[in-house]
Structure formats: C-alpha cells, structure tokens
C-alpha positions as CSV (number, residue, x, y, z in Angstrom):
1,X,-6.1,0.9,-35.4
2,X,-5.0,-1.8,-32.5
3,X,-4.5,1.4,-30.6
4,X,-8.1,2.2,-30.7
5,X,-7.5,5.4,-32.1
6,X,-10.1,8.0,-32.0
7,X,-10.3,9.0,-36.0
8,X,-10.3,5.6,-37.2
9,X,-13.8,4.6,-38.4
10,X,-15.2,1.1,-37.0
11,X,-15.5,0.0,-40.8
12,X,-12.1,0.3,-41.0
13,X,-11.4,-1.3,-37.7
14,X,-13.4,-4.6,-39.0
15,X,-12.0,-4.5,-41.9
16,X,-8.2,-4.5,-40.4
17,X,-8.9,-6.8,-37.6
18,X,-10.6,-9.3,-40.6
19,X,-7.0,-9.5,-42.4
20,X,-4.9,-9.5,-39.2
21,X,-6.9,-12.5,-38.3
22,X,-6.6,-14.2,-41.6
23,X,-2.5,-13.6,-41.8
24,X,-2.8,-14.4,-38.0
25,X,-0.7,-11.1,-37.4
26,X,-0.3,-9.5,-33.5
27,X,0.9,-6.3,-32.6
28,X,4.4,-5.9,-31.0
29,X,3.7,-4.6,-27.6
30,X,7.3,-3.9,-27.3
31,X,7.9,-2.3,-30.9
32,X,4.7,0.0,-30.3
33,X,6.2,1.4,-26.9
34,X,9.4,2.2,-28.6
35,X,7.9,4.2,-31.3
36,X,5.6,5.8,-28.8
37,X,7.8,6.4,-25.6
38,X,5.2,4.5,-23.7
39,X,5.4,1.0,-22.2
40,X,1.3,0.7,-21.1
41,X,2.8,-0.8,-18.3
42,X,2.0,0.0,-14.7
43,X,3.7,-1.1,-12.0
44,X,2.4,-2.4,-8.0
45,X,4.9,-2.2,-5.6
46,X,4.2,-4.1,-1.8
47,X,6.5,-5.2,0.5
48,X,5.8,-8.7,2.5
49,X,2.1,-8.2,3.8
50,X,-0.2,-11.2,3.8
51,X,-1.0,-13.3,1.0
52,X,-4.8,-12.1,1.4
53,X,-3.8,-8.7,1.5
54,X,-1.6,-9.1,-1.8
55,X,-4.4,-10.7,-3.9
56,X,-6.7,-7.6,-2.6
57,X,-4.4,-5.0,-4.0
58,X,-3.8,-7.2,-7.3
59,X,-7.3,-7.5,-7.8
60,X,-8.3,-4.3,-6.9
61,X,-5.6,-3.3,-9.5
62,X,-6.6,-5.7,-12.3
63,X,-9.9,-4.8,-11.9
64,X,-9.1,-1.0,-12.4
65,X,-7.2,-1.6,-15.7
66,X,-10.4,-3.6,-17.4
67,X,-11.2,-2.1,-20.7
68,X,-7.6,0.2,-20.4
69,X,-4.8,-0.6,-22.8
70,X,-2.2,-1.0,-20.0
71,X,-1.0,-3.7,-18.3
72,X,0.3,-4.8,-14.7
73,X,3.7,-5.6,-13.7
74,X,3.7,-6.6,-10.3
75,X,7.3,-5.7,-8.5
76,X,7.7,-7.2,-5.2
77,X,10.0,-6.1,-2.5
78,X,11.6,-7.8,0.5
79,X,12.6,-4.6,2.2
80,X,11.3,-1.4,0.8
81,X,13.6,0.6,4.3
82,X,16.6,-1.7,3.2
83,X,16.5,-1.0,-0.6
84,X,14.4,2.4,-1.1
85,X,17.5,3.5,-3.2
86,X,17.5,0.6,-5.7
87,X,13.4,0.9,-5.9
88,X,13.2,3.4,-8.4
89,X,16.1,2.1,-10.5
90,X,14.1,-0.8,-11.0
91,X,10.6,1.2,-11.9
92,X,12.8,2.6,-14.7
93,X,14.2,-0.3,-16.3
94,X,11.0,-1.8,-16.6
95,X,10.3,1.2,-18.6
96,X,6.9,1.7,-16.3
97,X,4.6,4.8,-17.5
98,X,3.4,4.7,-13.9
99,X,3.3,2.7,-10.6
100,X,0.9,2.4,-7.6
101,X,2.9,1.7,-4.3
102,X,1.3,-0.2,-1.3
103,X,2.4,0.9,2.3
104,X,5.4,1.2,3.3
105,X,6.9,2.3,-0.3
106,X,3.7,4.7,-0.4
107,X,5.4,6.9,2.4
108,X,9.3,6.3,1.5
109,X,10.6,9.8,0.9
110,X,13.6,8.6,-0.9
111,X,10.9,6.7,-3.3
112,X,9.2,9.3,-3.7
113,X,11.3,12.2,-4.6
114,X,13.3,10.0,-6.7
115,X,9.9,9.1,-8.9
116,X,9.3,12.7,-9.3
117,X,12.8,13.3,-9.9
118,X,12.5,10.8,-12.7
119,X,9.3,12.2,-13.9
120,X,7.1,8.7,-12.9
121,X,3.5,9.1,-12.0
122,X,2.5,7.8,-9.2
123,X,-0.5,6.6,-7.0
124,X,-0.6,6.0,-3.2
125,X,-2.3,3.4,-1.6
126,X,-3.2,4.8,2.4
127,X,-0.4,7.2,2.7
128,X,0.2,8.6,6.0
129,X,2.6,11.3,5.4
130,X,3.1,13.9,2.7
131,X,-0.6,13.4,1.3
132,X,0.2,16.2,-1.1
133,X,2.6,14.1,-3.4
134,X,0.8,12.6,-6.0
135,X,-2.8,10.6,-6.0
136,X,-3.9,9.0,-2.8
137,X,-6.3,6.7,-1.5
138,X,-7.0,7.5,2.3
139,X,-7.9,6.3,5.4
140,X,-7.5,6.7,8.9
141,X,-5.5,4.2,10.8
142,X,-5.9,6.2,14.2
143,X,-9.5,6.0,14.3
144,X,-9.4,2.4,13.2
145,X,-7.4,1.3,16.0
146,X,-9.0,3.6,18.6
147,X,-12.6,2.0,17.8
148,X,-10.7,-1.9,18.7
149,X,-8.9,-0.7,21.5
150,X,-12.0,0.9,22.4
151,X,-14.2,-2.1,21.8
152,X,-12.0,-4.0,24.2
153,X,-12.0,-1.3,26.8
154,X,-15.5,-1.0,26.8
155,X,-15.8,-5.1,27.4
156,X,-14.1,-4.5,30.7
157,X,-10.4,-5.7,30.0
158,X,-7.7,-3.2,31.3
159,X,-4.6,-5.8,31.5
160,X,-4.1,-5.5,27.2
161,X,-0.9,-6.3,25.7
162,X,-0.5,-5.3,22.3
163,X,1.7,-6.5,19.0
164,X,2.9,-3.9,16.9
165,X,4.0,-4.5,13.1
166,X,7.2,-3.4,11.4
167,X,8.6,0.0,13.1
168,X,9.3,1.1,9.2
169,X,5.7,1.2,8.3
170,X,3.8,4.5,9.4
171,X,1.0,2.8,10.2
172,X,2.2,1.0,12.8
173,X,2.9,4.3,14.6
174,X,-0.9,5.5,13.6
175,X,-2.7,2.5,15.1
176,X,-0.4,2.3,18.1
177,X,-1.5,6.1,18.8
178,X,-4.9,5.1,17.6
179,X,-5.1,2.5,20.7
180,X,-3.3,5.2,22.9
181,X,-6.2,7.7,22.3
182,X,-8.9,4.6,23.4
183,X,-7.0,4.0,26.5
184,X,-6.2,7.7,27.4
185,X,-10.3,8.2,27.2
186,X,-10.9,5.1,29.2
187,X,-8.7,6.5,31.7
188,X,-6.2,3.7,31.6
189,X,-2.5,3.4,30.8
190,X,-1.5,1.5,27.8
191,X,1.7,-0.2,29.4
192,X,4.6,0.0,27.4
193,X,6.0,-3.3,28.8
194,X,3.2,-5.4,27.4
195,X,3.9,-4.0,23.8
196,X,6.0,-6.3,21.6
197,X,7.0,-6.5,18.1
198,X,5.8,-8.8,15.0
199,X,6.6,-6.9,11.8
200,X,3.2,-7.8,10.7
201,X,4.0,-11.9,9.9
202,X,2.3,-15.0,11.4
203,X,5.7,-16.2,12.4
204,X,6.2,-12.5,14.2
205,X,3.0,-12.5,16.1
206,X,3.5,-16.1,17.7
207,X,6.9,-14.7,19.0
208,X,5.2,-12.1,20.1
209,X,2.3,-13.6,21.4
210,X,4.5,-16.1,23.2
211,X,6.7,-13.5,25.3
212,X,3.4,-11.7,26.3
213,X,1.6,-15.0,27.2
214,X,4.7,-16.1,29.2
215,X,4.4,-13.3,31.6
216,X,3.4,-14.0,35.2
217,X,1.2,-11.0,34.6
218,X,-0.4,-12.0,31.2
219,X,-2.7,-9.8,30.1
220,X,-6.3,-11.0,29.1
221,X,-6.5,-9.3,26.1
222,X,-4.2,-8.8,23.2
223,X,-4.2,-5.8,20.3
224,X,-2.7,-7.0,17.2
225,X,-2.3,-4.7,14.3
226,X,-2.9,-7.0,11.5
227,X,-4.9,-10.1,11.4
228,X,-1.8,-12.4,10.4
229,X,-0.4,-11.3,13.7
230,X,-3.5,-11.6,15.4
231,X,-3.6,-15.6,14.5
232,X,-0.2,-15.9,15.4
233,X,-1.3,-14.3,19.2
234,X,-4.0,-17.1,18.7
235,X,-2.0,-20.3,18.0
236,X,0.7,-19.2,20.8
237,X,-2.2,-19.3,23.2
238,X,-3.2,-22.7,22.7
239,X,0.2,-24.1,22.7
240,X,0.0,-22.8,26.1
241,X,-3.6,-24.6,26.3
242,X,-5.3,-21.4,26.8
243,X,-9.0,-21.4,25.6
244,X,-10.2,-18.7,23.2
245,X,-12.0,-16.2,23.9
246,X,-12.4,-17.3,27.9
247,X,-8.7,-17.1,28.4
248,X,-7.7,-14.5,26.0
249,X,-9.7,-12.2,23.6
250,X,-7.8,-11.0,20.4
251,X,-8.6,-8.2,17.8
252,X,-6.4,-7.7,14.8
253,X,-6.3,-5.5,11.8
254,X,-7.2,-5.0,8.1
255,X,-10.2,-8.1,7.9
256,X,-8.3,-10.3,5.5
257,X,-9.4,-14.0,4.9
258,X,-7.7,-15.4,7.3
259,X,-9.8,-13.3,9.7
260,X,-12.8,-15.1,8.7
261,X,-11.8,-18.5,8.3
262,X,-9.8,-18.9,11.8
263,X,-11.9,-20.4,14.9
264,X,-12.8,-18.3,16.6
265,X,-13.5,-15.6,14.3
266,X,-11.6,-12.7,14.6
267,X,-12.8,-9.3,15.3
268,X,-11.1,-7.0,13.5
269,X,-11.2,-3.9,11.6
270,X,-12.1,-4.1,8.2
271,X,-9.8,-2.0,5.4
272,X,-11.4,-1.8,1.8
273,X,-8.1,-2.7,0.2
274,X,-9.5,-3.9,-3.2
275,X,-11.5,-0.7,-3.2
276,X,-8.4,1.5,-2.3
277,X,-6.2,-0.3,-5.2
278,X,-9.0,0.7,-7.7
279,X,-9.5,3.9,-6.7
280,X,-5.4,4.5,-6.9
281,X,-5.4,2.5,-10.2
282,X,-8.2,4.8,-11.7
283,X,-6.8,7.8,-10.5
284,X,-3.1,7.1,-11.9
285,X,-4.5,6.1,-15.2
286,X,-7.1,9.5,-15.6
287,X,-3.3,11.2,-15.1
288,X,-1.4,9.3,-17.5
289,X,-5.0,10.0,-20.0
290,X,-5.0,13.3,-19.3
291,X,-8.6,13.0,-18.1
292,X,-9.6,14.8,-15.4
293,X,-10.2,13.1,-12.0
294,X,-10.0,13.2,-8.3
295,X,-6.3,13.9,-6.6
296,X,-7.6,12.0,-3.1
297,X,-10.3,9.2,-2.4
298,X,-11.5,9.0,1.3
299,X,-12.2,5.7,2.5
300,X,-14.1,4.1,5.3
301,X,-12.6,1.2,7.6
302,X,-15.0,-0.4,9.9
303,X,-14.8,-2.3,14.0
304,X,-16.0,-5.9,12.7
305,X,-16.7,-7.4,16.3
306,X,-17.0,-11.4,15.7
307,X,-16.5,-14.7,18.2
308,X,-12.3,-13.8,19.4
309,X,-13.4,-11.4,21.7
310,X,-15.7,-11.3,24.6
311,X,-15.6,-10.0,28.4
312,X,-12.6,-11.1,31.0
313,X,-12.8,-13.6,33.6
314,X,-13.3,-12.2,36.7
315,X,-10.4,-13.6,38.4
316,X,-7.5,-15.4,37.0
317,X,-4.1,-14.7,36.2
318,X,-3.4,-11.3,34.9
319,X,-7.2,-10.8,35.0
320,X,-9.1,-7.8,35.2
C-alpha cells in the first residue's frame, strides 16, 4: 500500500494510512529495497562546474523526480579523468537503480562501459560522443560558440584571445572548433598564441586572463567558454585598470547567475541546463518504469548579447 500499488483500492489505502498514523509507523526505505532489489535511488554525478551550474542540474533533477517514488543521491567528483575507474564502484555501493551523469562523466568511456557492464541505467546530460549509449539530452556546443565568436567578429574585433576550459571535457574541444568555424568564415585566423587554459574556474580564468592581458599585443576581445571564466577575464582586467567594455569586451558561456549579476553584464550563450536535467531525469525514470519514452531530447542554446561586449577602439594597444 505505501508502494502505491496498482490493485490496492483507495478505501483500503485510507484505511492503512489512518492506522499507520495512529501507531505513528514509517516504512523502512532500506528494508523495502532489500526485499525488492531496488534502492529508488538515483544518482547525479558532476565534476567541479559552477555553483550556479550545480543548483541548475539539481533542480532540474529534483524537479523531475516530483510525484516519483525515487530519491536523489547527489555524488560529487573532484576528477572524473583522474578517477573514472573508482566512479562506478561507488554508483554500486550506493546500491543506485540508476544515475544521470553531467559532462565530463557523460562522455567517459571507461564510465560508461563499466555502467553497462554492471547493468546500471543511465542518462546523459549534453553528451558529445557516443550519443548512442543510453538516454541523452542534446545540444550543440559548436554552433553555440560559433554564434559568440561570430557576434564578436561581426562587432569589428579581429585581435581575440580566447580561454579554454579543462582539456578532459569534450566540450571544450566543440566550442573551441565552434569559434574556429566563426573565424574561418570571417576570414580571420584564430591565433593559437592568444589561447590559454582555465579549466573552467574563476581562479583559472584570472590566470588566464592575466597572461593574455599582459601581452604587449593584448587582444581587445576575449572568448571565454564558461561564464565563471569569463568574470575571472573581467576582474584580471581591472586589476590592470582596464575599463569594461571600452578596453576589453568579454563573452562567456552557459548564462549562469553569475552572468547576470556581474557589471557589466555578460553576454553569453545561454544553455537550458535545468531543462536538460529534467529531460535526462524523465527519460531514465520512463526506463527504470518500463514506460515508453524518448531515447534523445534536442535542445536549443541561445547568443544572449548584454552590456560586456561592444565595438573596439579604433586605436590603442592591441587594437583592431
């Protein structure tokens, strides 16, 4: 009856849930799964992003499992490259019926053929390689950064350096080829010397930002593929007293709060991250259900042009 089982009349339902109240009895979770072979648990799995981008896919995941009887574990990792072997050991002593994995463990081979191996459903939150392996949620990184690069192209900057995120993430390579297309079709070279490395933290893209900015031949704009990066780019400039946007214009990635609240605004390109973590969630539980359901859910990102980005100076150092 707490199972919500299909035969059981809603007179008797009342009727049980009226004496469970009155002997003030709950249901043992943990006794039911053993009995059952099922935990109703589902794990999230994430590696280090931004604290916005974390409470997106948590949300989007909570908000998924409203009205289901399973419940969210959230399992953190520090380094999904460093310890992809250990990953799935630790899905299975949780004793998960399922997990949803966030980039980069969404495109981990060894993750995922060891949660097939071990017969543990999955979901994918924007994949990038091997789409075929379990549900996915998808969009396309590429054409995201092609349309910032592109807005900044079309502005009239042609000196733009550019922070990448971590080299283990697949979508680092996707936007970086993204903002290759945009340059390519501007007729422009995307200078390899002006790229530099922030593994997609604050802390990263000030370093970054920093070596760029320090340049004789500082570029006037500055691609950064997230938005935590992008703020870093931002506070390394006005260390070096630098006014934004005059000075420098920068664009990050994925529209998370920060985004919005930093001055100026950032343009960015907006990922529906809560969306893609209920549309994984949904689709992991219809499997686990046996309902029937979607394998892959498309979704849209979109160039969000605000106040951190305007036109170059027509003279100054590095300028256009």
């Amino acid at each position: 009856m707490f199972n919500d089982e299909p035969h059981v009349s809603d007179a008797v339902k009342r009727r049980v849930r009226e004496a469970a109240d009155a002997l003030n009895y709950h249901p043992n979770v943990f006794a039911q799964s053993l009995v059952r072979r099922r935990s109703h648990l589902i794990g999230l799995v994430y590696e280090k992003p931004s604290a916005s981008y974390v409470v997106e896919l948590q949300m989007g995941v909570l908000d998924a499992l409203l009205g289901e009887r399973y419940r969210l574990i959230v399992i953190p990792v520090r380094s999904v490259h460093d310890n992809a072997h250990d990953v799935v050991g630790l899905l299975r002593a949780a004793a998960l019926d399922g997990v949803v994995l966030a980039p980069p463990a969404s495109d981990h081979p060894v993750i995922l053929a060891q949660l097939a191996a071990a017969g543990i459903r999955f979901a994918r939150v924007a994949p990038l390689r091997q789409l075929e392996l379990g549900a996915s949620t998808i969009i396309d990184d590429v054409a995201g950064a092609r349309a910032v690069a592109a807005h900044l192209l079309a502005l009239g900057h042609r000196d733009i350096g550019i922070v990448k995120g971590d080299p283990g993430h697949a979508a680092s390579d996707a936007r970086l080829s993204g903002y290759g297309q945009a340059f390519r079709a501007a007729g422009c070279e995307m200078r390899l010397d002006w790229i530099e490395t922030g593994n997609f933290t604050l802390e990263g893209g000030t370093e970054a930002g920093a070596r760029l900015l320090d340049r004789a031949d500082r570029p006037t704009a500055i691609l950064a593929q997230n938005d935590e990066m992008a703020v870093g780019v931002m506070m390394a400039a006005r260390e070096r007293g630098l006014s934004l946007p005059d000075d420098l214009s920068v664009a990050g990635f994925d529209d998370s709060e920060v985004s919005r609240i930093v001055w100026p605004r950032l343009t960015t390109v907006r990922q529906p991250v809560f969306d893609m973590a209920v549309a994984a969630t949904e689709m992991l539980v219809a499997e686990l259900e046996g309902r029937p359901g979607a394998r892959h859910s498309h979704h849209d990102n979109q160039l969000l042009i605000r106040d951190s980005t305007v036109a170059p100076r027509s003279a100054g150092p590095g300028g256009a």
